[in-house]
N, C-alpha and C positions, 0 to 999 in steps of 0.2 A: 661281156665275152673277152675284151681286150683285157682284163682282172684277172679272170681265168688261165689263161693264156701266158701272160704273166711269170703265173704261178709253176708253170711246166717248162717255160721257154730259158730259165738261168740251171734249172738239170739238165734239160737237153744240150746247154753251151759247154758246159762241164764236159758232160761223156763224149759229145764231138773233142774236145780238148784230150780225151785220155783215148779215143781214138788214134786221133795222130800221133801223137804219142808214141802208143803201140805199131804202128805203122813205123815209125823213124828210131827208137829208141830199142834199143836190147836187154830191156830189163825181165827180170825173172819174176814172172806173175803168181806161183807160187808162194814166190816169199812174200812177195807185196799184198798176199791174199792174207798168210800166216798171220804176218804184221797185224794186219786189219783185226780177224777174226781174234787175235793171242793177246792182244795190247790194246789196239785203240778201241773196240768197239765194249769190252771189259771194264775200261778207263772211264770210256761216255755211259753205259749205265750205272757203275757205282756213282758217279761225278750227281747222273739225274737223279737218283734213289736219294741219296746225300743233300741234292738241294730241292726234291718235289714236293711239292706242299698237296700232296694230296693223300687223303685218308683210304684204308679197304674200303670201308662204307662208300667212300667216293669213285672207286674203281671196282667195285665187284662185282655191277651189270657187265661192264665191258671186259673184264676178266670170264664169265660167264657165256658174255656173246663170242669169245675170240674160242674158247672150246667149243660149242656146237657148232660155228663155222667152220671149224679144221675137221669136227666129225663128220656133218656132213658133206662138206666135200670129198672128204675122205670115200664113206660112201656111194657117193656120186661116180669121182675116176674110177671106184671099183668096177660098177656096173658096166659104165658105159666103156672100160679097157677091159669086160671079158672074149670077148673074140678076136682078141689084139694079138695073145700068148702071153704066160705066162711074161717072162722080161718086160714085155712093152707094158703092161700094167700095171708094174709097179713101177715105170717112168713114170706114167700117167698119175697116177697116185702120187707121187715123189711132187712132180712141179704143180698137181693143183693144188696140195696143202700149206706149199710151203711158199708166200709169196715173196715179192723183193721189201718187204718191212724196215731194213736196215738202209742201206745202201740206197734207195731213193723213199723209201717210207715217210722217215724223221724228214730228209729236207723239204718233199711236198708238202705235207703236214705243218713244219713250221712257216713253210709259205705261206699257204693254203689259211690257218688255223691259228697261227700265231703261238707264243710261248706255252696259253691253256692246249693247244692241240698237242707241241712238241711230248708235252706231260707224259698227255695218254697215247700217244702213240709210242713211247717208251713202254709205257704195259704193256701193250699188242705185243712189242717186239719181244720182249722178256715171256710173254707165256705161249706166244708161237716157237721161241727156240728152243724152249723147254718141251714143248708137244713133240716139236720134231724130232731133236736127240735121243727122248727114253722114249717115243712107241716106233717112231719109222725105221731107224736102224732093226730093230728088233723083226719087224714084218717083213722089211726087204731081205736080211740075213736066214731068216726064218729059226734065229738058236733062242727063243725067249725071250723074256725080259730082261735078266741078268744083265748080256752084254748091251740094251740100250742104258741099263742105268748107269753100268760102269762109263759109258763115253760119257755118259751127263755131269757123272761127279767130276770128270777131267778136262772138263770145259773150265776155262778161267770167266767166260762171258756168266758161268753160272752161279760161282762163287760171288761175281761182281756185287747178285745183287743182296745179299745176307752182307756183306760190307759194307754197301751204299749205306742200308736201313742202322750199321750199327753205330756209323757215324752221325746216322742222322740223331738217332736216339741221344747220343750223350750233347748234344746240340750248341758245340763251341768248334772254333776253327783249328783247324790242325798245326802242329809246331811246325816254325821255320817255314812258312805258308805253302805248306805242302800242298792244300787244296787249290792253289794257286797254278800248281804243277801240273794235278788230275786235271784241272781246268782245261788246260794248254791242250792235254793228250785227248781228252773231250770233244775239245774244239776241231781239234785234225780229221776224227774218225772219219765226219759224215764228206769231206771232199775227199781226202783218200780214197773210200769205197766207191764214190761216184767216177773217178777217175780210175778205179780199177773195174769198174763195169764198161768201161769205155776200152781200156787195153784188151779185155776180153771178147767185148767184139771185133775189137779189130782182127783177132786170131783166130776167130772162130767162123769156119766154113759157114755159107746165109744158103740154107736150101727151104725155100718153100714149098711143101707138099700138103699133103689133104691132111696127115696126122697133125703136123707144125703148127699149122691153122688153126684145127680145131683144139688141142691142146692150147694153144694161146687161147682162143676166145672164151675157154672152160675157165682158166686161170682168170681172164682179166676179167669178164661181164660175169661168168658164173660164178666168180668169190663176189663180186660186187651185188649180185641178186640175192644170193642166200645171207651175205649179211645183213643185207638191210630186211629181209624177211624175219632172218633171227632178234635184230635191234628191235623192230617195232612187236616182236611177240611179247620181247622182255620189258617193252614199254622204256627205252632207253631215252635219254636229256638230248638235243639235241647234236651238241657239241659229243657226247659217247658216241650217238649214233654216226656221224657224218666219220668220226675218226675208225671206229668200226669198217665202217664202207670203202674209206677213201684205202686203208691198209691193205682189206682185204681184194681192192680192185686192181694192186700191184702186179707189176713182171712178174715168171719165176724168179728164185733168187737164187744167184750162182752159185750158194752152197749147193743145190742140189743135183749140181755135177760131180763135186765131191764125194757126197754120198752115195750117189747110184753107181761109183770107179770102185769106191770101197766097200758099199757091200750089198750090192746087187742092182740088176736096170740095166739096162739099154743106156750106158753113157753118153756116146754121140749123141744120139736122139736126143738125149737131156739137155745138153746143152746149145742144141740148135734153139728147142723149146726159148731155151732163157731169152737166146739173141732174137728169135723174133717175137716172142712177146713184149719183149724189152722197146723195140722199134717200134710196134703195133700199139704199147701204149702211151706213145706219145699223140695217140689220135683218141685214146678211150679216155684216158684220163682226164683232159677238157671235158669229154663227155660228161664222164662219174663226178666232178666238181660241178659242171655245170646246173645237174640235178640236185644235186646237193645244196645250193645256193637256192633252188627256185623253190 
């Protein structure tokens, strides 16, 4: 248990750290978001695509298990946000598909899991932001397909990863040790984002009501039930499975304030979601490893 524990207790130091922060400091968490999302987090998956030794063949269960889990959750906040209103179900929909994968995903993971987990928890992350950007915008706006694909082609995160693989392909180091460089901006992303998860609480009103609640415990325990239902139908390895789990038992993930301001949702609401899911799973999360290990 003290292992476990562990594993959750140097993210939790971090975000208290970007907490205060945001408490004493007057920085522009927009930009520090921009940053994140425009450069570093583009940086870390071409950097992993470029140096991941893993084959399709090797990630196409968990590529597989990470779409029917964003489906059916997807499904699920439907249901369960129809007597909510319109707005408020497509928050509810917005924070259960979309979890915090990046920003605390990779670092529990490679705690948790070590460099083989860091791997595949870079796929989760790459084909949940891909889900996100071309179907949610699209449902929440209600204009189509069109404009979710347009956002998608205008992500830098998405480009990242046709770069990674093109580097990888011609498989010699870059001039002037450029990779060197990607490295560096690689290494920044995942304490940056943990530390801009922490400024955003600190800013961010904490109201507990019966929505917040349950919308947290949908995100943390129900991504983490449906995936491990969907791992074990697809017959996944173990190490797929547990990364699977451990990803989809995450916070929301603060993009999804972003998106429900810009194009549709119940914003507030959204982002209260993040802040107390984000709190709440520092007590599920032991849990979801805990199982996972037994």
């Amino acid at each position: 248990m003290i292992a476990i524990f562990s594993t959750v207790i140097p993210v939790a130091v971090i975000v208290a750290i970007g907490f205060l922060v945001g408490k004493t400091l007057l920085l522009d968490l927009p930009t520090l978001s921009r940053l994140s999302i425009y450069v570093l987090f583009p940086a870390l998956i071409a950097y992993k695509m470029y140096r991941n030794t893993l084959t399709l063949d090797d990630c196409l269960g968990l590529i597989v298990g990470c779409v029917l889990t964003y489906g059916l959750m997807f499904l699920t906040a439907m249901v369960l946000g129809r007597g909510l209103g319109k707005t408020v179900q497509k928050s509810l929909v917005l924070t259960s598909v979309m979890p915090n994968a990046g920003n605390m995903g990779l670092a529990v993971a490679f705690l948790a899991l070590g460099e083989p987990g860091l791997e595949r928890a870079i796929i989760y992350l790459v084909v949940s932001n891909v889900l996100l950007f071309s179907i949610t915008p699209a449902f929440l706006k209600g204009g189509g397909w069109r404009p979710g694909l347009s956002l998608t082609l205008k992500l830098p995160l998405v480009w990242a990863i046709p770069t990674g693989l093109a580097l990888r392909l011609f498989g010699t180091s870059l001039p002037l040790k450029l990779d060197t460089g990607l490295e560096i901006l690689a290494v920044a992303a995942t304490p940056v984002a943990i530390l801009i998860l922490g400024i955003q609480i600190a800013r961010s009103p904490l109201k507990f009501s019966l929505y917040e609640g349950g919308a947290s415990v949908l995100r943390l325990l129900g991504g983490a039930i449906i995936a491990y239902v969907v791992g074990k139908a697809l017959g996944l390895g173990t190490l797929d499975l547990q990364v699977l789990v451990l990803q989809s038992a995450m916070p929301a993930a603060i993009v999804t304030f972003l998106i429900a301001q810009e194009f549709g949702g119940d914003a507030p609401r959204t982002v209260r979601v993040v802040v107390v899911s984000t709190l709440l799973s520092f007590l599920t999360l032991p849990l979801v490893l805990f199982v996972l290990s037994a």
